[in-house]
N, C-alpha and C positions, 0 to 999 in steps of 0.2 A: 447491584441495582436490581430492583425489582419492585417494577411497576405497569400499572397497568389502569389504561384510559375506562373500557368496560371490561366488564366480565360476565357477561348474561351466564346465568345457568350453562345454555349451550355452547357458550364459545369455544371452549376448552376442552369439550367432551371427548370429541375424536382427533384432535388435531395433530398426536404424531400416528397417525393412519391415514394412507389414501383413500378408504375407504368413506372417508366422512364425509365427502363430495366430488360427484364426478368434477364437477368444475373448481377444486382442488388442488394444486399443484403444490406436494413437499419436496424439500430442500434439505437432505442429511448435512448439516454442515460442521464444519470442524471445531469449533470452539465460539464462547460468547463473545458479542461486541463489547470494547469497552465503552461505549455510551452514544448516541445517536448523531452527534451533531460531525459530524465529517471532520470541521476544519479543527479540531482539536485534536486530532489520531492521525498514525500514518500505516494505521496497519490496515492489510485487504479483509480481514474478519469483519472488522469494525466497516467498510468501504463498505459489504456485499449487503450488508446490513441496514445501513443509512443512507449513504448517498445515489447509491443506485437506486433503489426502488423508490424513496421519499421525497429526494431532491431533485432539481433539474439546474442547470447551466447556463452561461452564459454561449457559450458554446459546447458543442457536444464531439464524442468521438461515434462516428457509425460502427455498431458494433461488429466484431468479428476482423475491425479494420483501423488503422492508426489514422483516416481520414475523419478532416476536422469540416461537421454539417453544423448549421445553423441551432442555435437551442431557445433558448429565454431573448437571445440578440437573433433577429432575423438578418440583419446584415451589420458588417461594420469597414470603417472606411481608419488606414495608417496614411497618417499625412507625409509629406515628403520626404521630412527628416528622420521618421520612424519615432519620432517622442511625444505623438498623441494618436491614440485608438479612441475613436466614436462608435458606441456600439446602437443601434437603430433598435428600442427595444419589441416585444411582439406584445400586443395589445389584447385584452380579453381572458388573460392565463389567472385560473381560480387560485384561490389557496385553498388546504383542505382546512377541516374544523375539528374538534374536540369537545369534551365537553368543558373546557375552561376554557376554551378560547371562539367566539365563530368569528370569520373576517367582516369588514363592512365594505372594504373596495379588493378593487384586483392588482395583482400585482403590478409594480413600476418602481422608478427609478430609485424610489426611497429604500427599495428594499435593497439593491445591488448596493446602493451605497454604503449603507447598513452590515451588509456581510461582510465586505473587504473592511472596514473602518475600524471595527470592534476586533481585530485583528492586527491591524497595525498601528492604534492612536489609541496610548496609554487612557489618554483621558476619558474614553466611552467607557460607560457602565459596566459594558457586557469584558471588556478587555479581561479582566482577572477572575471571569465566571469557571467555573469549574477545573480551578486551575489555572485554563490560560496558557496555555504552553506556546498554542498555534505554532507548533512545529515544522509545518511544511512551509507556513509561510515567511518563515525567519530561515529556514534553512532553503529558501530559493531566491536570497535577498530582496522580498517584495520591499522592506522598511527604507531599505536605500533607492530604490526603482520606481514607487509611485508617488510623485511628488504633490501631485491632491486627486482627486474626483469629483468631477462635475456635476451636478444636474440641470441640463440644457434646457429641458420640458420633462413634463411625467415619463415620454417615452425615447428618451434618448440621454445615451451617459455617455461621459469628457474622461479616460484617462489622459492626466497628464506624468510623461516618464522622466526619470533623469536621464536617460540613455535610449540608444535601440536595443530594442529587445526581440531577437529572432523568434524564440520560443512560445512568446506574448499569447497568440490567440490562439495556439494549444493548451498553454497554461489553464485558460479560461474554463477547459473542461474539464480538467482535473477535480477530485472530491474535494480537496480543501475550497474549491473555490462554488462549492455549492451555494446556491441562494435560499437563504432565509425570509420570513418573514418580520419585518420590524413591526409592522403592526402586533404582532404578536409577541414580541423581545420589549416593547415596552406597556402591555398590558401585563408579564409576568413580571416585570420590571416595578410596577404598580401595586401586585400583589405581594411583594415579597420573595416571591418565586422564581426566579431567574433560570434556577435549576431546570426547572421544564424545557427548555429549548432542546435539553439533552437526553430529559428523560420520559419529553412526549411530544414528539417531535411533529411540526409541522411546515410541510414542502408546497411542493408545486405536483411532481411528479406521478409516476401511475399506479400508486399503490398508495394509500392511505396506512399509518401506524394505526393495530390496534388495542395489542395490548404484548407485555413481553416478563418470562417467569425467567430471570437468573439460571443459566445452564443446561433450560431448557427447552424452552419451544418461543419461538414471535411469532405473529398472527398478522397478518397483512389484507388489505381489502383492496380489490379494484377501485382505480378514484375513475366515478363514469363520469367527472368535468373535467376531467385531463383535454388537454389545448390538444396533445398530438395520437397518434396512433392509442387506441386502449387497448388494456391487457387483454387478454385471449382467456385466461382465467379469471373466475370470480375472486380465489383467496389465494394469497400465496401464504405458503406455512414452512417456517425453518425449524427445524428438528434439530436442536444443537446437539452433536454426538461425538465427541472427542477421539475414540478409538474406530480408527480404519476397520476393522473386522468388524464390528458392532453396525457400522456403517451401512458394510456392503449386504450383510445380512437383513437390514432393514429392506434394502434395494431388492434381494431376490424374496423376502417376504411380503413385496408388497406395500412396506409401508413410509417407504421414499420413494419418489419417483426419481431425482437425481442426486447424487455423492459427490463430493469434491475430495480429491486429496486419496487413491487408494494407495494401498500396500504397494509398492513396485513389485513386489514376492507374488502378488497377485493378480499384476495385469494380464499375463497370459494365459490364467484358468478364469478369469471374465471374459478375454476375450473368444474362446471356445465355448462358454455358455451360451446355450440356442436362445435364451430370453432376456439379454443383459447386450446391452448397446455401449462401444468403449471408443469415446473418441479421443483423438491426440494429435500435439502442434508442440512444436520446438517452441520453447519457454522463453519469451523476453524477460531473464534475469537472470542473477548471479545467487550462487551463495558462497559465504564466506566469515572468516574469525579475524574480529575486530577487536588487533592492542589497545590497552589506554596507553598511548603514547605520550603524555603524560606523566605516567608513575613508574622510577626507575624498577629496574635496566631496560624498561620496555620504550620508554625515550630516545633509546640509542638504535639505529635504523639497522646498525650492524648484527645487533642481539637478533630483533625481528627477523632479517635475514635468517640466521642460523638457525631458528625456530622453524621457518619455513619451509629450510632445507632439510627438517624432521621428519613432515608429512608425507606420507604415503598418499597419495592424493588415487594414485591409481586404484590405491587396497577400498579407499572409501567410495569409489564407483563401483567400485565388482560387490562390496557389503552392504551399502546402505541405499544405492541408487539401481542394484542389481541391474547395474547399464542401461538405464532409461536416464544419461547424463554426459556428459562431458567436462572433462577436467577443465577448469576457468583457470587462467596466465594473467588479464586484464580485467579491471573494473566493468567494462560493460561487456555483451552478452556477442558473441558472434557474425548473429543476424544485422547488428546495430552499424547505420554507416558511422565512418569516422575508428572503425574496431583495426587497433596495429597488430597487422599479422606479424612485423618485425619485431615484437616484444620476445624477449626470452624469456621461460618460466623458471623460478625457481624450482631445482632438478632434486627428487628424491635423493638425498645423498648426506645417510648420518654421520658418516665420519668427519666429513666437513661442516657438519654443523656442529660437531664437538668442538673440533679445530677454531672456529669462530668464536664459539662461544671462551674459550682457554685466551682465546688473542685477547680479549675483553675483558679478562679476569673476572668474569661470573662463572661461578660454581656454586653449588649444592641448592640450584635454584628454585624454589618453591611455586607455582603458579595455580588461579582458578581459571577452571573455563566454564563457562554459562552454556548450557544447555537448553534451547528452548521446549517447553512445555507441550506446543501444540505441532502437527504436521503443515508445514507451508512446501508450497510447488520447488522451492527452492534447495530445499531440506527435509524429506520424506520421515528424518529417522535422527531427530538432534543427539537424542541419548548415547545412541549407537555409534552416532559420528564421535562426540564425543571421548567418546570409551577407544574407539582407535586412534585415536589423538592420544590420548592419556598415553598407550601403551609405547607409540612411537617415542614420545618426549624419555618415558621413560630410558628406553634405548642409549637415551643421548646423555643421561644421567637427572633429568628435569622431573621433580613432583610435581604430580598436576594433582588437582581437586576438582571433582566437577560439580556442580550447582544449579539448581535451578529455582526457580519462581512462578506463580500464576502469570498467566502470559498477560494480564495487563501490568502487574507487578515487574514484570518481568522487564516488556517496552521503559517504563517508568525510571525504576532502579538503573536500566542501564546506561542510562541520559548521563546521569552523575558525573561531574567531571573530575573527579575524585573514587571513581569505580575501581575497587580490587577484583582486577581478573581480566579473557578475553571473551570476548563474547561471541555466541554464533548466531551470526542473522543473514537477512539476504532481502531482495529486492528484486521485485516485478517493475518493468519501467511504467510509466503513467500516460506518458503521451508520444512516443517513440523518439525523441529526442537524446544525445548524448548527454545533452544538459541534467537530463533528469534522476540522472545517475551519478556521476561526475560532479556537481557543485551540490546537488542533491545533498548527498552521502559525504563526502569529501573537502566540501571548500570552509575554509575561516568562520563564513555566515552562519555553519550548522552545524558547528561544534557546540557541546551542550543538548543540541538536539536530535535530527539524524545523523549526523557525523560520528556513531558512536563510536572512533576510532580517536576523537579528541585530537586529530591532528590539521596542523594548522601551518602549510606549506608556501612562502609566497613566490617560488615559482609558479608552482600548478597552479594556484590561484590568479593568478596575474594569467595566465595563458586561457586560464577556462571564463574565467571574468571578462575579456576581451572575444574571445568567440561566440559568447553571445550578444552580442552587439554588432555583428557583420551581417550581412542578409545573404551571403555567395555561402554555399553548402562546402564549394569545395575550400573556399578559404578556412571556414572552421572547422572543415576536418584537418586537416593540419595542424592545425593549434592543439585539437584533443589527440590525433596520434602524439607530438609532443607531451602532453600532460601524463600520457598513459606511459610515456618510457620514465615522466618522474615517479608516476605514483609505484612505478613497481621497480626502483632503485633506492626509494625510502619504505616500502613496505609495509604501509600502515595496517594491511591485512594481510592474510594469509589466505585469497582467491581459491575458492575449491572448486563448484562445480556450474555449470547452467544445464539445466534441467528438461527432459520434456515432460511435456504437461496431459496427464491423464483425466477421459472423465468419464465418469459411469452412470447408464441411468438403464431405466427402462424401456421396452419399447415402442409402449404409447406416447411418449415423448415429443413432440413436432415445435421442429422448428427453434431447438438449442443450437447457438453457434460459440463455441470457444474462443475468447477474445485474446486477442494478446497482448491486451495490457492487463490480465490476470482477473480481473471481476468477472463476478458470476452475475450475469442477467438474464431475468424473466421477463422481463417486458414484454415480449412478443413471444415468448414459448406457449406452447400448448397442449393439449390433450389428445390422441386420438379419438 
């Protein structure tokens, strides 16, 4: 992709330099989005990109915090039985413009309707726009769960559910569930152009798109009719920079003001630098390698075991997370309520995974594992993790091949349900819920999509499908410590690490807070 709204002469000039405006704020950030519109991506690139600075919510998380504040819904009322949410909407909220688009009214219910719809009812327009995956929203069963939407009056909207839904009005702030503009979905709609939703994107939220070069830079502008708090900065500017060192170099030269994602090899000579500010929070998430369970012998839960019994999981904390990690046993992260301290991990021990592997009559067994392209919080160093993987299997007599793809190629390809190989990925939670990990990643609904384990269990599903429909915290922590002792007797992964989360910037800087649900927001940052 690579497009762009304007381009004056000036826009571009200075833009991966701090120096171009004091009231300026760059963003070294790790790799490109793949396309703007939220609810069709589940990766944090693509999130820090779109949905945070563009879009706004029906509800919101305060940042820095897994508390659920008021967003685009000023209030909303759950009726007795928990199978209808009214959300009260807020009156007066602009949309931004373009030069193919200007709005004629303010946002309302049309538009909420509009966002969810085209996502879960084949028959809108917009359903099979750029693909069409809507990923998040098939894989957190909305198609079974929202059984219509209302429009009461302009400023108030009727879900109606098929169930309770505990997680419901966290869900709402999540990125997939950003609010678009319909007025704007069927004027591109009119032009032929549909595509634009994705690749010029227009929100609610405090920064206006203004234009963006493929692998390079996106340009962002203060929206001064933002309903809530405005930015502190006039422009926000992303410097897409793939390589960590290149990164941090921009940061002590001046020409980022903050980096996401450094070397772990390098947080302790940032953090003695007199001019380089490094903050850090134990990481809501996992990383991990995910079988196609699926595609034989990787089918047999028994094989997986024995595989997992190969990793060194220790060796890839002291090499690739130089101990800014901890070894992960379970699907969700530590911190997360509902985490079974009673799970056992599977314990380094090659011999017995030879021994497994001989019981099963697999030998001379061939495998690929996927390596991701870009650095995520989860996974500082895929290559590398990778490469000690290879060498363990080897151990156990197992060919490995490692592989990789552009990281939107990458997300894409590995959906496959028919995928040769294991893949390394991982997960930031979204709204502090076990749910969002757990049925997320794992259940029936999101095989083919996030579930790139293609496993499809109906215990845990039965058990995770039913704890979201309780409202007592503590009842459905029991059901997911139950889910957690199946998921890690069938082993659809092999759990590596959870991670803390490093961030580097400058020390003109005012006013970054490190969220734990992994996005990076400028909203309220600023200058000295």
């Amino acid at each position: 992709m690579s497009f762009k709204i304007t381009l004056a002469g000036s826009l571009l000039m200075a833009t991966m330099g701090v120096t171009a405006s004091a009231q300026s704020l760059v963003y070294c950030s790790e790799g490109s989005p793949e396309g703007f519109d939220p609810a069709l991506y589940t990766s944090g690139t693509t999130f820090d990109a779109s949905s945070h600075p563009i879009y706004d919510h029906l509800t919101e998380f305060k940042v820095g915090t897994t508390e659920v504040v008021p967003g685009l819904a000023e209030s909303w009322e759950i009726s007795e039985d928990g199978k209808t949410v009214t959300f009260k909407l807020r009156e007066g909220v602009k949309f931004h413009s373009n030069d193919q688009f200007t709005p004629t009214r303010d946002f309302n219910a049309d538009d909420v309707i509009f966002s969810f719809d085209r996502q879960g009812n084949p028959d809108n327009p917009y359903n099979s726009y750029s693909g069409g995956t809507w990923e998040y929203y098939g894989g957190m069963s909305m198609p079974d769960l929202v059984e219509s939407i209302e429009k009461v009056d302009d400023y108030t909207v009727k879900f109606n559910l098929t169930r309770p839904e505990a997680p419901f009005i966290a869900n709402m702030a999540m990125d997939f569930a950003s609010i678009v503009s319909k007025e704007y979905a069927d004027a591109m709609q009119e032009a032929g152009t549909p595509e634009m939703l994705n690749q010029a994107p227009i929100g609610t939220g405090p920064f206006t798109f203004q234009a963006y070069q493929k692998d390079a830079v996106i340009r962002y502008l203060r929206n001064d009719d933002y309903w809530g708090d405005k930015a502190k900065v006039e422009s926000l500017i992303f410097a897409i920079t793939p390589d960590a060192s290149v990164r941090y170099q921009k940061v002590q030269a001046g020409e980022c003001h903050v980096m996401a994602y450094p070397n772990p090899a390098d947080v302790q000579a940032m953090k003695d630098a007199e001019d380089i500010v490094v903050m850090e929070q134990e990481g809501l998430n996992v990383g991990y390698l995910a079988y196609n369970t699926k595609v034989a012998p990787f089918d047999n839960p028994k094989v997986r075991k024995a595989l997992n019994h190969a990793i060194d999981k220790q060796a890839i904390i002291d090499v690739v997370f130089q101990g800014s990690g901890q070894i992960a046993k379970n699907p969700i992260p530590p911190t997360m309520w509902s985490y079974n301290e009673a799970v056992e991990d599977d314990a380094y021990d090659p011999e017995a995974a030879k021994k497994m592997l001989e019981e099963e009559g697999v030998s001379d067994l061939s495998m690929k594992i996927w390596a991701m392209p870009v650095q995520r919080p989860y996974n500082p160093n895929a290559r590398r993790m990778a490469e000690l993987m290879q060498a363990d299997m080897a151990e156990i007599g197992v060919d490995v091949e490692i592989v990789s793809y552009e990281w939107g190629e990458y997300l894409e390809r590995s959906k496959a349900e028919d995928r040769d190989g294991a893949v390394l990925l991982g997960w930031t939670g979204d709204n502090g819920d076990p749910d969002n990990f757990l049925a997320v990643l794992l259940s029936c609904d999101a095989v083919g999509g996030s579930n790139r384990a293609m496993w499809c269990n109906e215990e845990f599903d039965e058990l995770v499908n039913k704890a979201k429909t309780l409202s007592s915290q503590e009842e459905r922590a029991k059901l997911y410590e139950e889910a957690q002792l199946v998921f890690k007797d069938q082993a659809p992964w092999a759990t590596i690490a959870h991670s803390v989360v490093y961030m580097t910037m400058r020390p003109e800087v005012d006013g970054y807070v490190v969220h734990p649900l992994g996005g990076h927001i400028f909203n309220q940052v600023g200058l000295k």
